[in-house]
N, C-alpha and C positions, 0 to 999 in steps of 0.2 A: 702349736708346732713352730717353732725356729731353726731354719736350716741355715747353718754357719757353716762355707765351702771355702771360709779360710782356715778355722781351726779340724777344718772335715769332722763335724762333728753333728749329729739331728739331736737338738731338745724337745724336748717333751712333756706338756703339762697334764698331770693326771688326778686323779681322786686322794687329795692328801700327801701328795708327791709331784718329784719335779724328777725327770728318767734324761739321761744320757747317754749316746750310740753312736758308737765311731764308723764311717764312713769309707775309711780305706782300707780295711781288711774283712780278712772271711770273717771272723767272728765279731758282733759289733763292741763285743766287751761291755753292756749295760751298766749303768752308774745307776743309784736311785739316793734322792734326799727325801727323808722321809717331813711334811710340811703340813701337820694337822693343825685345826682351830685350835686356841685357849683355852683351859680348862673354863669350863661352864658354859663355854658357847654354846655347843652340840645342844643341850637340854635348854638353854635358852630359846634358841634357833627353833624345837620344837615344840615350846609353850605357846610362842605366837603362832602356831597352828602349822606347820611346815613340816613336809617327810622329812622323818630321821634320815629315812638312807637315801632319797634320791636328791634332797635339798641342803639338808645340816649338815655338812662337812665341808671342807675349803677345796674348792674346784681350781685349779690353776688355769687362768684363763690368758694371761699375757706373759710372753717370754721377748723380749729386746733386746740390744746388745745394749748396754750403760757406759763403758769402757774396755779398753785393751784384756783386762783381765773377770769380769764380771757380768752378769745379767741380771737387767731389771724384772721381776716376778711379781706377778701379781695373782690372786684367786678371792675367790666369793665370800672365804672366810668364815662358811656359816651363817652368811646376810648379815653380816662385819665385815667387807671388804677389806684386805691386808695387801702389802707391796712391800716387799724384801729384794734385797742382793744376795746374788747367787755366785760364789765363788767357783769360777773354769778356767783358770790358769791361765797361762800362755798358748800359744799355737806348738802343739807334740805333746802337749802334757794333757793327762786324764785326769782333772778333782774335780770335783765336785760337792760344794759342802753350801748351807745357809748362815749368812751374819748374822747371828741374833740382833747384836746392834743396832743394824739395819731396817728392823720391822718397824713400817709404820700405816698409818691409814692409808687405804686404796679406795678413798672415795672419790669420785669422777674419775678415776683410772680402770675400775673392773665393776663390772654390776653386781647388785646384791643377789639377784638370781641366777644360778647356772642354765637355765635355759631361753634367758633372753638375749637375744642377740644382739652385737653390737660390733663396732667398726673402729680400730687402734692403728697409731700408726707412731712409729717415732724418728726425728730432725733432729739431730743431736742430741742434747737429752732434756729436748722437750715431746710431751706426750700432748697428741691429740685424742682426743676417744669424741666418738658420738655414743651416746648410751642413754641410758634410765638412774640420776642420780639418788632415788630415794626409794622407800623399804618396800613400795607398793609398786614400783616400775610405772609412775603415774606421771612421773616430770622428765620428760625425753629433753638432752641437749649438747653440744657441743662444745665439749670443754677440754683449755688447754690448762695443761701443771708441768710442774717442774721447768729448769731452766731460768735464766736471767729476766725473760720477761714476767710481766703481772701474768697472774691466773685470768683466765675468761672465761666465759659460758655466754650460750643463749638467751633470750629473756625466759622462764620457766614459764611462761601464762600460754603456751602453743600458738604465738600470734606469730613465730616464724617456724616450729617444727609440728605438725599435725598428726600426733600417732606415729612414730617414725619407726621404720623396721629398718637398722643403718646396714649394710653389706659389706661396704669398705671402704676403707680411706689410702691415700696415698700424696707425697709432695712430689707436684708434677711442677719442674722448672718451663717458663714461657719463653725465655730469653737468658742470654749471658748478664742481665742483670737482676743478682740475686735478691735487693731488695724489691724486684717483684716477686718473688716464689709465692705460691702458694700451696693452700693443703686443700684437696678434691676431698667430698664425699658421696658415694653412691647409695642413696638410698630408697625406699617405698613410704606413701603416705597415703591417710585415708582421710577425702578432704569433704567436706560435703555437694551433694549433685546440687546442680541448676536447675534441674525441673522441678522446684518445688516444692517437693514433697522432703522429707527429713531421712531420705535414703543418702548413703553414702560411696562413695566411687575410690578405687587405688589408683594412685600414678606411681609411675617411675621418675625420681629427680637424681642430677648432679647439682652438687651444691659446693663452691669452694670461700675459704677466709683466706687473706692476708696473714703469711708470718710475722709480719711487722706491726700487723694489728694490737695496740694499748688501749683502746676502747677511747668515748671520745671526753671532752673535757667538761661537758659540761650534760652533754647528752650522751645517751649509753655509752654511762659510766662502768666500768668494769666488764662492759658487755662488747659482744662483736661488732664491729661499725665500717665493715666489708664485707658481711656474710651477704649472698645474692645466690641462688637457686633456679636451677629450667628444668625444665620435663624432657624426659628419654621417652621417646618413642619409636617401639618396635613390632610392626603391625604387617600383614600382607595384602597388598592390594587387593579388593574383589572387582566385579563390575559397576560401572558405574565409579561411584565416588564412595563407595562402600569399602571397609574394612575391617577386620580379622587382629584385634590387639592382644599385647601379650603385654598384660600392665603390672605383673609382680615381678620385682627382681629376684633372680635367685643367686645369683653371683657373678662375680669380675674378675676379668683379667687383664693385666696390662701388658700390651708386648711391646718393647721397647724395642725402639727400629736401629736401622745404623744413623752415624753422625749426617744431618744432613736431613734425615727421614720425617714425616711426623707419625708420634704416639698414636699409635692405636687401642682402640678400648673393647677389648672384647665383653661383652655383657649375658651371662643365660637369663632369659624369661620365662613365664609361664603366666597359663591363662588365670581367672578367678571364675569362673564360669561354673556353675553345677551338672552342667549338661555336657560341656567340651572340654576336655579336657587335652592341653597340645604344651609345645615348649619351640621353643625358637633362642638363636642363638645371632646377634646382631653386633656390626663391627661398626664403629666410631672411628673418625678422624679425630684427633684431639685438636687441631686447627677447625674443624666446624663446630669444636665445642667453644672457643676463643669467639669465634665469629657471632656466635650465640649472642652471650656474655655484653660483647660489644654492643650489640642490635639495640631495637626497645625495649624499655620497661612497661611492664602489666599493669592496667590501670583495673580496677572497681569500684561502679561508683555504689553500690550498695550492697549489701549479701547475695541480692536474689537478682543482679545484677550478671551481664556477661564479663567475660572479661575482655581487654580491649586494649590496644596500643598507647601509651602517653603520649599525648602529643603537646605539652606546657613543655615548658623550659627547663630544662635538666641542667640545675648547679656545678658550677668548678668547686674545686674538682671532681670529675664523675664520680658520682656514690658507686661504691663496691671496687675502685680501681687502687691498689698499696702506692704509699707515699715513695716515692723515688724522684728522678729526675723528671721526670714525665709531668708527675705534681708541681713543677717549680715555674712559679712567673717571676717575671722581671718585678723586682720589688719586693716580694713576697715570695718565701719556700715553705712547703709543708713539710718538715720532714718528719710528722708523727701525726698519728692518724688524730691527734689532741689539738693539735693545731686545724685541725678541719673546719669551717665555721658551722655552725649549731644548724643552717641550710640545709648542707649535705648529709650531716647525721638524721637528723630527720624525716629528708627524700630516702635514705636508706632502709630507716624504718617502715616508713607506708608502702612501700613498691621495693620487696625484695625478689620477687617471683620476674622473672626474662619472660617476654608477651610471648618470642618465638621457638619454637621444641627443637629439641636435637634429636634429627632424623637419621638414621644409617646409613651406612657405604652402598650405594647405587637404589637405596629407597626402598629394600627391601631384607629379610633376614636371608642371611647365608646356610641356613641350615634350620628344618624343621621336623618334628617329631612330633607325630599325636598317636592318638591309640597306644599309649605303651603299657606293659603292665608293670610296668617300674615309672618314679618320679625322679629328674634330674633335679641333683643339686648343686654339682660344684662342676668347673672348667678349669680347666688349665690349656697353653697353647704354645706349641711348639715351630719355628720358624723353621721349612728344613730343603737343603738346594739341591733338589735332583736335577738329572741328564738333560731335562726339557723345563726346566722351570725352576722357581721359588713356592712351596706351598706350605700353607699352616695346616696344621696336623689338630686336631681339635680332642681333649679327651676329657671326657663326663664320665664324673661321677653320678654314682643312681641311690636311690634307699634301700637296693637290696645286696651291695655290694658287692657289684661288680663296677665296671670300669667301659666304655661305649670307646672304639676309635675313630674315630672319622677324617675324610676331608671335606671340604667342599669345591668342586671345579666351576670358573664362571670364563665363558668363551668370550662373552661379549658383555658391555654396557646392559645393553637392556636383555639379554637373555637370562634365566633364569637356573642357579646354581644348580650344579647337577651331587648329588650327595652318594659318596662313597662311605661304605662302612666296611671299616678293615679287619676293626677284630671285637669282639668283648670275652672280657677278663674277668672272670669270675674269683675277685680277689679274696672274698672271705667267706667259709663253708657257712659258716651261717647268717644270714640274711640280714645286713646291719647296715642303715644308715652309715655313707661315706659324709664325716663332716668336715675334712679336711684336704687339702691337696698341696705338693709342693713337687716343682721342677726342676731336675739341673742335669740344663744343658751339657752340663761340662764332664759330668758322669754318665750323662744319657740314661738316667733314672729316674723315675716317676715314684713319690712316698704319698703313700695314700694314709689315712689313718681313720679308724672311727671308734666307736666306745667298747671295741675288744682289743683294740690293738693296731699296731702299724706295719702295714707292709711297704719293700721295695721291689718293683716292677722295673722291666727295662722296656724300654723306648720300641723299643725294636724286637722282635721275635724272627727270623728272616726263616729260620732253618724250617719251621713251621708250613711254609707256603706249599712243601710240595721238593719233590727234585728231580724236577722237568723245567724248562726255560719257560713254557707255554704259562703252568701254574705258578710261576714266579712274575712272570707279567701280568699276567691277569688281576692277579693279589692290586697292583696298584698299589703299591707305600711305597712313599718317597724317601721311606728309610733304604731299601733293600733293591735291589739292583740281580742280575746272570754273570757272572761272571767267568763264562764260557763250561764250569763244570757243577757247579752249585749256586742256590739263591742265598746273597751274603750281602752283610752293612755295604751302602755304597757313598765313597768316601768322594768328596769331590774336590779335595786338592790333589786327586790322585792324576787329574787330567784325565783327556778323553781316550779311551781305548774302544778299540771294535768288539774287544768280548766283552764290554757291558755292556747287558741289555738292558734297558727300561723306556716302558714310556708311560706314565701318568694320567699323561690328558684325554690320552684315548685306550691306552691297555691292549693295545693290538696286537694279536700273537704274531699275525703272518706277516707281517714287517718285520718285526723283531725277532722273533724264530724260525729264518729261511729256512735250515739244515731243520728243522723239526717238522713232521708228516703229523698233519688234521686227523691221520688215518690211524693213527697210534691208538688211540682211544678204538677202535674197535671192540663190539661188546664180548670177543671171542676171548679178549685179554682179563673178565673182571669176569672171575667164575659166582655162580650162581648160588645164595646160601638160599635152603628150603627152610619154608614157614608155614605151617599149620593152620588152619582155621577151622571151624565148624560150623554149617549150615545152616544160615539163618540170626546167627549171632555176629558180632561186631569184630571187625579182622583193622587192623594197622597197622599200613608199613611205611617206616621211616624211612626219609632220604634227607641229609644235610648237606650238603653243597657245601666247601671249603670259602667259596664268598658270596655271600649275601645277598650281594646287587643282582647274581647272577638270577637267568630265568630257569626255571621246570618243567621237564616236559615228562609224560610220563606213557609208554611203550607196553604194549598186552603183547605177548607171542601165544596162540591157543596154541594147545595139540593140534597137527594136523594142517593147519593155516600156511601159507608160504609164506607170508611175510607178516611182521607186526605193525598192529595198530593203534592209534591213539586211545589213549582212555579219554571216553567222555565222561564229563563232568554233571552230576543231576543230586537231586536229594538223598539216591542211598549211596551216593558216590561224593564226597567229596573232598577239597585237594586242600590243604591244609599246609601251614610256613613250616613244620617240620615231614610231612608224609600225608600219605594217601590213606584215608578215613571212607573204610566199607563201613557203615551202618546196618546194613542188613546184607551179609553175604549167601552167593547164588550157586549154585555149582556148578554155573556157568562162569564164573569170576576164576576158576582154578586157568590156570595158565604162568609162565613167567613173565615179571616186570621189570622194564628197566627204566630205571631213574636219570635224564640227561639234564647237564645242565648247558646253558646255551645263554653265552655273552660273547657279545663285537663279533661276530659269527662263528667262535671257536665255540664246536660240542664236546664234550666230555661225560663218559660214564660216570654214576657217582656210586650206583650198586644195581645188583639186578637179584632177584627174590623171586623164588619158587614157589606161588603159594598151591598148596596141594588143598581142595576141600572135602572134609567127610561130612557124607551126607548124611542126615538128621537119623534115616531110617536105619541106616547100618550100624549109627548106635544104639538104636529102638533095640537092635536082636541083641546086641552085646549085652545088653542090661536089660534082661525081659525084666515083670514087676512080680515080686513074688509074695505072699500073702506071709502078713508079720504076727507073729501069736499073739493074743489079748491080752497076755501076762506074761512079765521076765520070767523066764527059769529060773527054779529055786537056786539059791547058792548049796555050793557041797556035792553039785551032780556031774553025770560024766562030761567028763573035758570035749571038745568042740573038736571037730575035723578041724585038718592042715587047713590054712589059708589058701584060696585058689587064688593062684599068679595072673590076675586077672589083668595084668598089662599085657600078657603076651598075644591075647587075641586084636588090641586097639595094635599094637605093633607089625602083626600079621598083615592088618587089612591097610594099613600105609605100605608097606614092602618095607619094611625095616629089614637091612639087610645084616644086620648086626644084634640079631637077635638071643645069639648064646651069650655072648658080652656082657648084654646087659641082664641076659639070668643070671650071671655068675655076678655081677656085680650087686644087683640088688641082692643078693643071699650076704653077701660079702656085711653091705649094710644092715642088714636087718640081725644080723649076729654079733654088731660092733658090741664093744663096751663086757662079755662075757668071756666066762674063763675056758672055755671050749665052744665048738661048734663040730655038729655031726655032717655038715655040710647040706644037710636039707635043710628046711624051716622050722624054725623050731616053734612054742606050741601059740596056739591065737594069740592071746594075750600079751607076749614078748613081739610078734608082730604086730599090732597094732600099734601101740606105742613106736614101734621105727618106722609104719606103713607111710607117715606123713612125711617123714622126713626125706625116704627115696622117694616117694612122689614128689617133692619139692624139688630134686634135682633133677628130674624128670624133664626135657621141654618139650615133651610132648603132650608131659602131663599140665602143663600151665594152658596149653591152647584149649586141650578137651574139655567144653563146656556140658556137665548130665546134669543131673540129679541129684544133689547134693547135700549132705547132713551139716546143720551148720554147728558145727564144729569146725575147731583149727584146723585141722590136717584135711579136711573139705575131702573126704574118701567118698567116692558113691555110693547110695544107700543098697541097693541091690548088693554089691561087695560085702557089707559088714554082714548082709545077712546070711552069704554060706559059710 
């Protein structure tokens, strides 16, 4: 996915095509270039033993801008990797067409596999990729093409990449001067442990090269001769000296600050653990990753060795620093990394790994999730300046498609993040890997996309919260603000006014909604739905609370009682993140519930449920057992009595007081689809076949748990038999 917010246009790489979707109006107007393999590939692709359909076909995996009018394309090709120009006009105009011309090899530009991952990034029109350049994804490296300089790569022998799982890359400028720029990469590796034994361990590395990088003149030639690498770690303190790491990377983000600021690296993790399974989310200074960089180099003196600080004499110019002014002695300039003497390339080679790790902002993750029943993949993060602050807005993608909102609040240095979740978005009906994310601020839209399709979500949902001031502060987004008569966007070049209300850090109604009474919520205000259950069998009632952080309190009123009491909590009682879970209900459990929730001291109703229970025996009589013949009756004999309207006595014994209604309405049904109706029932047979179906809209008939024939329509057995 390529989002161009000059030409307001989203590209789109897909299975044999490359899609276009205009950005500023209602309809996005779809473009498609249709962009299959070479005659023969497909059946080539599938000799070497590779799925026809989920392998053999040209995966479009790189979409860049090339120039004013064009984009660089890349795909898998069939495991022929290809790279074309993709003609998109100018800025207002819609083509979208492929240069045949254009077509050439896309090796170390796109992997041969569509499901290995890798990390693109493009400096004008030069391409860096970290990838797998060969048929077996066996040679992981990091290689530049295109553009004026020489091609590069890694050495291929994994003496500087170890199994690399790349995430992302990007050119992060250090200074106003550009012949230092470099290109970052974020990735994971699998290095061997030190205890040992022949097990193996993941870390999390940043790793960057020199753009000015030509490899060296005499030593790695052709090769990188400023690549240097540190470990990201993002761990939570235990007791002691004990720690809680989160050593896979699953993705990156860069927020780029105002002039003046340093870059911060938002990073997702997850554990590798078979027993634990968590995810944490940890924020980088890009200036403590400089400092890193700067420090020592890693020294080993064996395999089975520690590792350990260098302390010998580190050559001018420092290995892994790009040739600039900085490079230049009296006498003597380097101005190419070929001029390096054969010293420095070589300390480069044996000691690329930094001794010291790159630790997080305040030493700990800003935001943690374990237990989920979903796996995060993707981040994306939003800068945004409410009434009382500046806060990042954090939004995870998950594998089941939907969408996590969060923040995270930190009051102090060493206190520990408090985590707000504001909404999740359940972006695709059916349940699919989010592989992609992209931002813009400037639209305040969120495009998410994965292997069904691409959706746009907005930043903000405000109208959502409620429309009460109470339930608009509470919500807590730094999107949305009171605006004295509804919760709406709050804009903050708008200046300070007294009818916006928000506050973030703490969410306090009664500060911020004087004119609003705690007492509104009253449970006289939230009438009461009844709910069924029967005796002895499993009853739940749902309560979902509009925000998540909020707590649950859950309220019995019996008959009879003055006042209601808590529900205690036991083995056939228990309380559950969506409702309250009877296990074996009592007939003593009949009474009304009310559902509170209760955050920063504002209570609020969420529902209150009537559950009414029948007792086991009262359906004993309803459906005595009555003795079944040994043999069908013959066919061809007299036709069967009417059907007894056997719902009316379960309707009786609840006080249904709408009980003509719903005779006339079950007749109504059980007669559909015929060219007349006598207005009674007409004969068994014609009701049986509709018996299911008014019982199906029955909710009375969904609670009553008997005796049941298993068949569809689940009629009780004692019914079929008069």
């Amino acid at each position: 996915m390529y989002l161009d917010e000059y030409r307001e246009r989203l590209f789109l790489g897909g299975l044999d095509a490359v899609y276009s979707l205009r950005l500023n109006q209602a309809w996005p107007d779809p473009r498609e270039v249709l962009w299959p393999p070479q005659p023969g590939q497909r059946e080539e692709c599938a000799r070497s033993g590779k799925d026809p359909l989920t392998e053999c076909a040209n995966f479009v995996r790189v979409l860049q801008p090339h120039n004013r009018t064009h984009l660089l394309a890349c795909g898998t090709g069939a495991f022929q990797p290809v790279c074309a120009l993709i003609s998109v006009g100018y800025r207002g105009e819609h083509v979208l067409h492929l240069e045949p011309g254009s077509v050439e090899s896309g090796r170390g530009r796109c992997p041969y596999n569509p499901n290995h991952p890798f990390a693109s990034t493009f400096v004008g029109r030069e391409q860096y990729t970290g990838l797998t350049v060969d048929f077996l994804g066996q040679e992981p490296t990091i290689f530049r093409s295109g553009g004026p300089r020489p091609a590069l790569s890694s050495n291929p022998d994994q003496s500087l990449l170890h199994d690399p799982r790349f995430v992302m890359a990007a050119r992060i400028p250090e200074n106003s001067d550009h012949d230092n720029d470099k290109v970052y990469f974020f990735f994971t590796e699998t290095v061997p442990s030190l205890d040992g034994d022949s097990s193996h361990v993941t870390v999390s590395r940043v790793g960057r090269v020199c753009m000015n990088d030509v490899g060296g003149q005499r030593v790695l030639v052709n090769r990188w001769s400023t690549f240097l690498k540190a470990r990201l770690v993002c761990s939570v303190p235990g007791p002691g000296s004990a720690e809680t790491h989160f050593d896979q990377l699953e993705d990156v983000f860069l927020l780029w600050p105002k002039p003046g600021k340093s870059l911060e690296v938002y990073a997702l993790f997850s554990t590798i653990s078979a027993v634990f399974q968590g995810f944490a989310v940890c924020v980088y200074h890009m200036a403590d990753i400089w400092e890193v960089f700067n420090g020592p180099f890693a020294h080993q003196d064996g395999p089975q060795y520690h590792w350990r600080p260098y302390e010998g004499k580190v050559p001018f110019p420092r290995p892994g620093v790009c040739p600039s002014r900085m490079t230049s002695r009296p006498g003597r300039s380097f101005g190419s990394t070929r001029d390096y003497p054969d010293e420095v390339l070589r300390f480069t080679r044996a000691h690329p790994i930094m001794f010291r790790p790159v630790r997080p902002r305040l030493g700990r993750p800003v935001l943690v999730k374990t237990h989920l029943a979903q796996k995060l993949h993707q981040i994306v993060v939003d800068r945004v300046e409410a009434e009382d602050g500046t806060y990042d807005v954090i939004f995870l993608g998950t594998d089941s498609g939907s969408v996590l909102k969060v923040i995270a609040l930190q009051e102090g240095a060493s206190a520990k993040p408090e985590e707000v979740a504001l909404e999740e978005l359940q972006v695709f009906k059916v349940p699919t890997p989010i592989t992609e994310m992209e931002i813009s601020v400037k639209r305040q839209m969120l495009y998410v996309v994965s292997r069904l399709g691409v959706a746009q979500l907005r930043l903000h949902q405000c109208e959502t919260y409620g429309t009460a001031c109470v339930e608009c502060c509470l919500a807590r987004d730094p999107y949305c603000a009171w605006d004295g008569a509804s919760c709406t966007h709050y804009h903050p070049n708008l200046g300070k006014r007294r009818s916006r209300r928000q506050d973030i850090q703490h969410g306090n109604p009664a500060l911020q909604c004087l004119d609003q009474s705690q007492e509104e919520e009253a449970v006289g205000l939230v009438a009461a739905t009844t709910v069924y259950g029967t005796e002895h069998n499993s009853t739940f009632l749902e309560c979902l609370p509009k925000f998540p952080q909020a707590a649950v309190r859950w309220l019995l009123q019996r008959p009879g009682d003055e006042g209601p009491d808590q529900v205690k909590m036991d083995e056939r009682v228990l309380h559950t993140e969506r409702g309250l879970l009877f296990r074996r209900l009592s007939r003593f459990d009949a009474g009304i519930y009310t559902c509170t929730s209760l955050e920063h001291g504002f209570s609020q109703t969420v529902v209150r449920l009537a559950l009414v229970v029948i007792v086991a025996s009262q359906l004993d009589s309803l459906f005595p057992p009555e003795p079944r013949p040994e043999e069908p009756p013959a066919r061809g004999g007299l036709a069967s009595a009417p059907p007894k309207a056997w719902y009316k006595d379960i309707l009786q014994l609840t006080s249904f007081a709408s009980l003509p209604q719903v005779d006339e309405y079950c007749g109504r049904v059980w007669c559909r689809g015929t060219a007349e109706c006598s207005g009674s029932f007409r004969s068994r047979s014609q009701g049986k076949q509709a018996k299911g179906k008014s019982w199906a809209r029955l909710e009375l008939g969904k609670r009553v748990k008997s005796r049941v024939q298993a068949e569809h329509n689940r009629t009780p057995r004692e019914v079929e038999a008069t």
